[in-house]
N, C-alpha and C positions, 0 to 999 in steps of 0.2 A: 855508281859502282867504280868508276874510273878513279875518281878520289878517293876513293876509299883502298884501293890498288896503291894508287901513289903515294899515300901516307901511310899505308903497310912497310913499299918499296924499301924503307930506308932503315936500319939499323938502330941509329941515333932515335928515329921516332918511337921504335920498337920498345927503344930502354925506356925511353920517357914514360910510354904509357907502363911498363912495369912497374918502374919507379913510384906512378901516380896513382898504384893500387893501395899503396900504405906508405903515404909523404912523410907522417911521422917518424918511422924507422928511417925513409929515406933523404929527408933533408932535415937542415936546422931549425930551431924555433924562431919564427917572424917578430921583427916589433912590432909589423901593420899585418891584421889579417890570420887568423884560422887556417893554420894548416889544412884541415880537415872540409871546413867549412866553407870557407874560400878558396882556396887552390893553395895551388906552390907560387911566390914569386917567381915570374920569368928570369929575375936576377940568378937567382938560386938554381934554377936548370940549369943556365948559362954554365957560370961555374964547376956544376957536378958534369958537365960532359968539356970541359973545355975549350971551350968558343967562348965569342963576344957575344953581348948582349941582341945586338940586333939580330944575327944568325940565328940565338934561340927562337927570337921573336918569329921569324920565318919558319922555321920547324913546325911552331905552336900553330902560328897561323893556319899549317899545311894539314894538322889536327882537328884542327876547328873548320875548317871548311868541309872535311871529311867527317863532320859530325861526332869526333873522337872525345872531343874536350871543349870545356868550358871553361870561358874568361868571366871573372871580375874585376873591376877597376872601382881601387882603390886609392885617393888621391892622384897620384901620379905613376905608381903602380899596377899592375898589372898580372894576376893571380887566376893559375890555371887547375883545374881538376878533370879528372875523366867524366864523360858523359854516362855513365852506362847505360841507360837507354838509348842512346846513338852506338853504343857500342853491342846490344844484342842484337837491333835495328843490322847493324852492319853485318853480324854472324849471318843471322838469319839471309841476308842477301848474299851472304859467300855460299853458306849451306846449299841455299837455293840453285844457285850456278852453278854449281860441283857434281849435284846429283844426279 
């Protein structure tokens, strides 16, 4: 629960996971990798929120450990998407503690 608190905590994560309800409308078309199907480039986050690459990489990570999103690695890339079964997994445990 505690991760999944702290990767709520923050703003920037908040946008990502919006964002990563519909990559299509919200980011560019990839030359490596399915929007859809693979994730978003971490490059491509980067960018849309303004930071450096590695700082996205730390947000993401802080996603992924909280069960938020999921990576694929693509050559040397690295492509992220929402989990949503980590993500109703996650409702379900706020739900539960709220009630």
């Amino acid at each position: 629960m505690s991760e999944i608190a702290k990767a709520l905590s923050s703003e920037r994560r908040q946008q990502i996971l919006r964002w990563l309800v519909d990559p299509v409308a919200n980011f560019p078309a990839q030359h490596t990798g399915d929007l859809e199907k693979d994730g978003v480039c971490v490059g491509y986050i980067a960018d849309k929120l303004g930071i450096a690459q590695p700082s996205a990489t730390s947000q993401m990570k802080i996603l992924q450990e909280a069960g938020l999103v999921q990576s694929t690695r693509i050559a040397q890339w690295t492509f992220y998407r929402r989990d949503e079964a980590g993500i109703a997994k996650a409702r379900s445990e706020l739900t539960a503690l709220l009630d």
